[in-house]
C-alpha positions as CSV (number, residue, x, y, z in Angstrom):
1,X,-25.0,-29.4,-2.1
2,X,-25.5,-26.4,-4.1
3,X,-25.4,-24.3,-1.6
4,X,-22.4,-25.6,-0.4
5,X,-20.8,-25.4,-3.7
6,X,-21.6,-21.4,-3.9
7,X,-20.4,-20.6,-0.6
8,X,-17.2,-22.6,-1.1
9,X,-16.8,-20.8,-4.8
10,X,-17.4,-17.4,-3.0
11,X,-14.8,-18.0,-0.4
12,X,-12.3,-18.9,-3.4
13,X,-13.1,-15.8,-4.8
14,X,-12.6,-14.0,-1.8
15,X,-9.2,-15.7,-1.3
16,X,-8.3,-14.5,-4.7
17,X,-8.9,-11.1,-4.6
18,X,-7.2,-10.7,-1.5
19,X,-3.9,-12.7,-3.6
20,X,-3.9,-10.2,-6.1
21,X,-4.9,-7.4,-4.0
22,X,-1.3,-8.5,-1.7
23,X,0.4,-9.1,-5.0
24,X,-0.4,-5.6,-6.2
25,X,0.5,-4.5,-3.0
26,X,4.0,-6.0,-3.3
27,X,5.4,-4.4,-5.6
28,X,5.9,-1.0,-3.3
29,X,7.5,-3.0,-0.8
30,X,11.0,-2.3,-1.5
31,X,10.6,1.4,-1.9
32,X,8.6,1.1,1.7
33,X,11.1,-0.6,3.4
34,X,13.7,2.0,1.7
35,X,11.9,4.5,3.2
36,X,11.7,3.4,6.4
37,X,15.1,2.5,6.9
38,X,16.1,6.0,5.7
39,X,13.5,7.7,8.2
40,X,15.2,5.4,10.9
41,X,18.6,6.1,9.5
42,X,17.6,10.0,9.8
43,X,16.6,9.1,13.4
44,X,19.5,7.5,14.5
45,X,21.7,10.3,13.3
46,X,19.8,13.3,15.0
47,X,19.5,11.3,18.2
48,X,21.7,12.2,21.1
49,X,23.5,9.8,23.2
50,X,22.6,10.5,27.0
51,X,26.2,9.2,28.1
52,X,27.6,12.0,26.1
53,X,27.7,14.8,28.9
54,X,30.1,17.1,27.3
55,X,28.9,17.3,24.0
56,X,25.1,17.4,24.5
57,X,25.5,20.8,25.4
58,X,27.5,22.0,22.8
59,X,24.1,22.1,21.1
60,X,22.9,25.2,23.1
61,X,25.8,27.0,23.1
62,X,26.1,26.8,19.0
63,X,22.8,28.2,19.1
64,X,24.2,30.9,21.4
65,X,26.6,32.1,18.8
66,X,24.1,32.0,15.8
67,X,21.5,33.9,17.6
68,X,23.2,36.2,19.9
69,X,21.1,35.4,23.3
70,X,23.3,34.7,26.7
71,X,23.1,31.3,28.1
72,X,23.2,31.3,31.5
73,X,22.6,27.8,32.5
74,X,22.3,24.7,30.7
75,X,22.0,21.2,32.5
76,X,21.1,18.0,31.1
77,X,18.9,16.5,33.9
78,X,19.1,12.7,33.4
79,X,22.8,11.7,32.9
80,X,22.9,7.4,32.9
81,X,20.2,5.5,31.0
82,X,18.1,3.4,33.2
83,X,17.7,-0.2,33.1
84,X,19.0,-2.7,30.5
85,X,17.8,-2.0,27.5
86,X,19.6,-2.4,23.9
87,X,22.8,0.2,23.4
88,X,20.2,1.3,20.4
89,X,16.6,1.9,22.3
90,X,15.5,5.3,22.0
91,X,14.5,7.3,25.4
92,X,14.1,11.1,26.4
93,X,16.8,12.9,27.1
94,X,15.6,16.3,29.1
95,X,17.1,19.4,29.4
96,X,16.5,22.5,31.8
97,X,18.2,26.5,30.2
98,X,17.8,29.3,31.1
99,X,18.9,32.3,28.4
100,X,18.7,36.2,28.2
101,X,18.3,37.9,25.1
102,X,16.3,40.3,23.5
103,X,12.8,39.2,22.5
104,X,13.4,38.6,19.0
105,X,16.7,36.5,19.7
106,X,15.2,34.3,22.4
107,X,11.5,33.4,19.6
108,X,14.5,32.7,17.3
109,X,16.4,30.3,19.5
110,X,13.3,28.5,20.1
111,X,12.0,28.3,16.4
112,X,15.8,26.7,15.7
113,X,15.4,24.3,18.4
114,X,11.6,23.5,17.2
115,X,12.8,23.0,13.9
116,X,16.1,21.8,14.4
117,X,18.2,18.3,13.2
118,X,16.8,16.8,16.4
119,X,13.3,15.8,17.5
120,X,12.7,17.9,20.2
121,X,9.7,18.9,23.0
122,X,9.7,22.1,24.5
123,X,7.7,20.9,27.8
124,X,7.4,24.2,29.8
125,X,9.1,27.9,29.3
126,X,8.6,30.9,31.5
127,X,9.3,34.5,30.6
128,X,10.6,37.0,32.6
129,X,12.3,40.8,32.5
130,X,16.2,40.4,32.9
131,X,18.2,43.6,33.2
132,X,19.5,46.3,30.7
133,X,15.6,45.9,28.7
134,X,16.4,42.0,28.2
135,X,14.3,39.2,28.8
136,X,15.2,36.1,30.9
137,X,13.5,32.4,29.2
138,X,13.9,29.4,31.0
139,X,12.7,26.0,29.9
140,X,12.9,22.3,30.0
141,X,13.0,20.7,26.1
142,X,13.4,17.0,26.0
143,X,15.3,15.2,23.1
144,X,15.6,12.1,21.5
145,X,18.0,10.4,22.6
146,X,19.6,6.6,22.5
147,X,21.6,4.9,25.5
């Protein structure tokens, strides 16, 4: 009967700790979920909308002006979200380019797409000579996008 006494007092105890151990634990819980609703807030804004054909783009050809490379081709390679899923779910939006530039211009245009407003994935690039002493990239980046 002792023994059953101990074990039942050690299990209380256990119990207990693991109360105040939640309670302590508690009291983060609205800065937590503020945080993640501004991460998904932050999410939501930077993701593109795969319906949006003309504007998806634009994206590119900003970076065009700001750091002086030519694109020559930019196509957004899956243009209707598949299957019916919420308006909201998140998916992958891929891209193909192709741009000529000088080699500084075209590392630049890639380190402002790396580190851009948008979660990106540059999945392959190839380099190539281009004429006039300019070089040819082409790649495929994917994007986060939303239905």
């Amino acid at each position: 009967m002792l023994d059953e006494v101990t074990a039942k007092r050690e299990e209380r105890s256990k119990e207990l700790k693991r109360f105040k151990n939640n309670v302590v634990a508690a009291v983060q819980l609205d800065e937590q979920l503020a945080a993640l609703e501004k991460s998904n807030q932050q999410f939501l804004a930077s993701a593109i909308r795969v319906t949006e054909l003309a504007k998806n783009p634009q994206i590119f050809y900003n970076l065009e002006k700001e750091t002086g490379v030519t694109m020559v081709d930019v196509r957004q390679l899956v243009t209707t979200a598949p299957g019916k899923a919420a308006a909201d779910s998140y998916m992958i939006v891929p891209f193909s380019v192709s741009a000529e530039g000088e080699f500084k211009q075209l590392l630049t245009l890639l380190k402002r797409l790396e580190f851009g407003q948008q979660v990106t994935r540059i999945s392959s690039a190839s380099l190539s000579p281009a004429q006039n002493g300019r070089l040819s990239l082409s790649f495929t980046i994917d994007y986060l996008g939303l239905r």
